[in-house]
C-alpha positions in Angstrom: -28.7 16.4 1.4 -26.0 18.0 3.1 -24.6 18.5 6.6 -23.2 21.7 8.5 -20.1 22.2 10.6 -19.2 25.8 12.2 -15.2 26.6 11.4 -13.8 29.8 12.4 -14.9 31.5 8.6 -18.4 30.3 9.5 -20.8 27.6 8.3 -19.2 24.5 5.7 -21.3 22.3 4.2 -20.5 19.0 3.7 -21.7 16.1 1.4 -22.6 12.6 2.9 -20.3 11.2 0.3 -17.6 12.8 1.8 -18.6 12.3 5.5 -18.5 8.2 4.1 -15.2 8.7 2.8 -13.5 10.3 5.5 -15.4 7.8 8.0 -14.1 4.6 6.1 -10.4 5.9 5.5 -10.0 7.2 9.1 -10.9 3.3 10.5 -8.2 1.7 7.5 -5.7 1.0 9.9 -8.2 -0.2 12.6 -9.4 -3.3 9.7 -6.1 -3.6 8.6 -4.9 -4.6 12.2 -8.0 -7.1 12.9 -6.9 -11.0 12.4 -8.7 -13.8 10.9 -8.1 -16.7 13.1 -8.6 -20.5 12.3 -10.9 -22.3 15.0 -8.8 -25.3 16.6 -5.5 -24.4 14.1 -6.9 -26.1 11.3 -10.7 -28.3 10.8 -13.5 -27.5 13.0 -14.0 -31.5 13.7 -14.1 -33.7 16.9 -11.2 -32.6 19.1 -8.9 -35.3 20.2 -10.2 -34.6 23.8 -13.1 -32.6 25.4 -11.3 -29.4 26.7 -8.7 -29.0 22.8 -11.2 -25.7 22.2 -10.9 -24.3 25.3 -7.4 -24.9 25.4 -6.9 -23.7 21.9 -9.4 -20.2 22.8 -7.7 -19.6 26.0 -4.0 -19.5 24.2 -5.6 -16.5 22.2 -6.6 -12.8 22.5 -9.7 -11.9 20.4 -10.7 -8.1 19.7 -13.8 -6.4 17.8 -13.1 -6.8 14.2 -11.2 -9.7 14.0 -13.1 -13.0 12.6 -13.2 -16.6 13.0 -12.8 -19.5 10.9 -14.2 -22.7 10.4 -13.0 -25.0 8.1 -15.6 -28.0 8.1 -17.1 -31.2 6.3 -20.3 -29.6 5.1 -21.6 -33.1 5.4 -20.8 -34.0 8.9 -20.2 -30.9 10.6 -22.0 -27.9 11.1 -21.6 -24.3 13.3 -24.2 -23.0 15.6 -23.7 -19.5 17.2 -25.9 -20.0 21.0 -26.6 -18.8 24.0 -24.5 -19.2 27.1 -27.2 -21.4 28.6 -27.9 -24.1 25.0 -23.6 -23.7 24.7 -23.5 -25.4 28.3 -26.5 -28.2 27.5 -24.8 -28.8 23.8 -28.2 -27.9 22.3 -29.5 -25.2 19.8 -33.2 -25.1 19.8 -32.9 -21.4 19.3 -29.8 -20.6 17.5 -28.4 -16.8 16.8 -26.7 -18.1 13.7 -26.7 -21.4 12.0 -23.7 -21.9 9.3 -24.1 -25.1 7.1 -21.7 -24.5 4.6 -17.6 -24.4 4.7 -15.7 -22.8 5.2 -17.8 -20.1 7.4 -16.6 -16.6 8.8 -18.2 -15.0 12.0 -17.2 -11.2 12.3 -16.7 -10.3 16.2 -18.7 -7.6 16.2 -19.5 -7.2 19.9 -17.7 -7.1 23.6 -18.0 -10.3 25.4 -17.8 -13.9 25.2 -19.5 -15.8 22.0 -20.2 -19.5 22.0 -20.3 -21.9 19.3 -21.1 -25.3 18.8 -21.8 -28.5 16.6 -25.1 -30.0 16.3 -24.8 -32.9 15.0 -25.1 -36.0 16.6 -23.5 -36.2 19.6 -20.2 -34.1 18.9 -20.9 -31.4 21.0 -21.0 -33.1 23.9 -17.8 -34.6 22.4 -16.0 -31.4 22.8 -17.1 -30.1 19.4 -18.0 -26.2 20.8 -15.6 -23.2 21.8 -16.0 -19.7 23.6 -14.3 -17.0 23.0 -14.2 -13.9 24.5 -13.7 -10.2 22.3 -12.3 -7.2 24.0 -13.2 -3.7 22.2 -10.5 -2.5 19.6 -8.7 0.6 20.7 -7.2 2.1 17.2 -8.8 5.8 18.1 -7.1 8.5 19.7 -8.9 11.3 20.9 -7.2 14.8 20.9 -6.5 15.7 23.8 -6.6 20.0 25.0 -3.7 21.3 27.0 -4.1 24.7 28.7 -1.4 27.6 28.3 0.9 27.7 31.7 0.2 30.6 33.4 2.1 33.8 33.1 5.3 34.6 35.6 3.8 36.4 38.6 5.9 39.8 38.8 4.5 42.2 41.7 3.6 45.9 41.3 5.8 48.5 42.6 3.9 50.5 45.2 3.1 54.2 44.8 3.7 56.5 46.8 0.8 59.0 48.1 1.9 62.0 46.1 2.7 59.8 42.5 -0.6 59.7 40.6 -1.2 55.5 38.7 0.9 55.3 35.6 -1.4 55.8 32.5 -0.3 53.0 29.3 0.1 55.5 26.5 1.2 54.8 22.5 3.4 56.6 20.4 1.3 59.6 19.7 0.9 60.5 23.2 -2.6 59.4 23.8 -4.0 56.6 25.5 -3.9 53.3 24.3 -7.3 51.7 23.5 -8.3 48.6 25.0 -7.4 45.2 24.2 -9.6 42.4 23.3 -9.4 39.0 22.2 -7.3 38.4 19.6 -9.0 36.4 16.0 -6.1 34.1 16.4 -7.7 33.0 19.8 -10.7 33.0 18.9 -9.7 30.7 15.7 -7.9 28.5 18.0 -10.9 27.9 19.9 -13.1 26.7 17.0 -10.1 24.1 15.9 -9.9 22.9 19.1 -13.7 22.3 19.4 -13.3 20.9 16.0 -11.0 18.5 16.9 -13.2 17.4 19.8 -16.1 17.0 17.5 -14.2 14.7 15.0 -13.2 12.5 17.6 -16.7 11.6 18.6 -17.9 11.6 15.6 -15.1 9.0 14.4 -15.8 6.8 17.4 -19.5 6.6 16.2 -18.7 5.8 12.7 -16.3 3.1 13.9 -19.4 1.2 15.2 -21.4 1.8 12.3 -18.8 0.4 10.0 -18.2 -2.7 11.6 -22.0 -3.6 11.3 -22.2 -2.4 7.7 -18.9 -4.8 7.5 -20.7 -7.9 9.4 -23.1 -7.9 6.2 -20.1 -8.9 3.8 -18.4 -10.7 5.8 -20.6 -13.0 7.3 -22.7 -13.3 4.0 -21.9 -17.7 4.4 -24.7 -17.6 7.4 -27.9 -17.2 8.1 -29.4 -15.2 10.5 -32.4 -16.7 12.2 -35.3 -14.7 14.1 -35.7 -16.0 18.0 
């Protein structure tokens, strides 16, 4: 299978391999820029006091792509990704995610605030759960088109009644033909479609990748069904 793309010598075909090449090396810098960050500085455990999460969450920005960390006591602790509503009761009757075993890594995949907490015992209601809240990654530029500045106006000298219109003539005497669009413009016009193209087509792949990433990296949880 192969795809199509018009450039200005007409039709290129290119391979899907290539497509997946181009799509994971052009979002390299946007992974190597995400961070990893440790939940609560060091063991997710029972804070010292109820608000240590919050404080610790607020005190930190979060973006798509980065991950989180907890570092547990498989035995006593576990991690429960849940709704707003079970997050604010410290239950998790219908968990997103359940992670049993340390230490386990939650990719951020989507805008918006997460929530997180311990269910066991009583610990949640302890002060065992944190929020955080990801804002979207901005690593792509789009190209952006800028339009030639117009020509110097210069007026036409008028004509008297008995001078007939000046005729444009080449070296040979004759008249000079007409002129046309030049295959440099018309070149210029593909690349810069081309350029719009990629851009979109980069910002879709950027989505794609971080959930074909959220498969490996989040391989320590599992992913119940509502």
């Amino acid at each position: 299978m192969e795809f199509q793309t018009k450039s200005s010598a007409g039709p290129v075909s290119v391979s899907p391999v290539l497509l997946l090449l181009l799509m994971v090396m052009g979002q390299l810098p946007c992974l190597s820029s995400a961070l990893q960050h440790i939940v609560g500085g060091s063991e997710w455990t029972i804070p010292p006091f109820p608000g240590f999460y919050a404080n610790w969450s607020s005190s930190r920005r979060f973006f798509t792509g980065d991950t989180l960390y907890f570092d547990f006591e498989p035995w006593f602790y576990n991690v429960m990704q849940v709704s707003k509503l079970e997050y604010e009761a410290c239950t998790a009757g219908n968990p997103f995610r359940a992670f049993d075993s340390s230490p386990a890594t939650v990719l951020l995949i989507q805008e918006g605030e997460s929530y997180f907490i311990c269910n066991v015992s009583n610990y949640c209601s302890l002060g065992q759960k944190v929020s955080v809240i990801a804002s979207r990654r901005s690593c792509i530029s789009f190209p952006t088109t800028t339009s030639p500045s117009p020509a110097p106006f210069s007026p036409t000298p008028a004509l008297s009644p008995w001078e007939p219109a000046p005729t444009e003539r080449n070296g040979t005497g004759s008249p000079a033909p007409p002129t046309g669009p030049t295959p440099s413009t018309t070149a210029d016009s593909h690349s810069s479609a081309g350029r719009l193209f990629h851009g979109w087509f980069i910002k879709v792949s950027f989505i794609t990748i971080q959930l074909v990433f959220s498969l490996f990296s989040c391989g320590s949880g599992t992913i119940l069904s509502n």
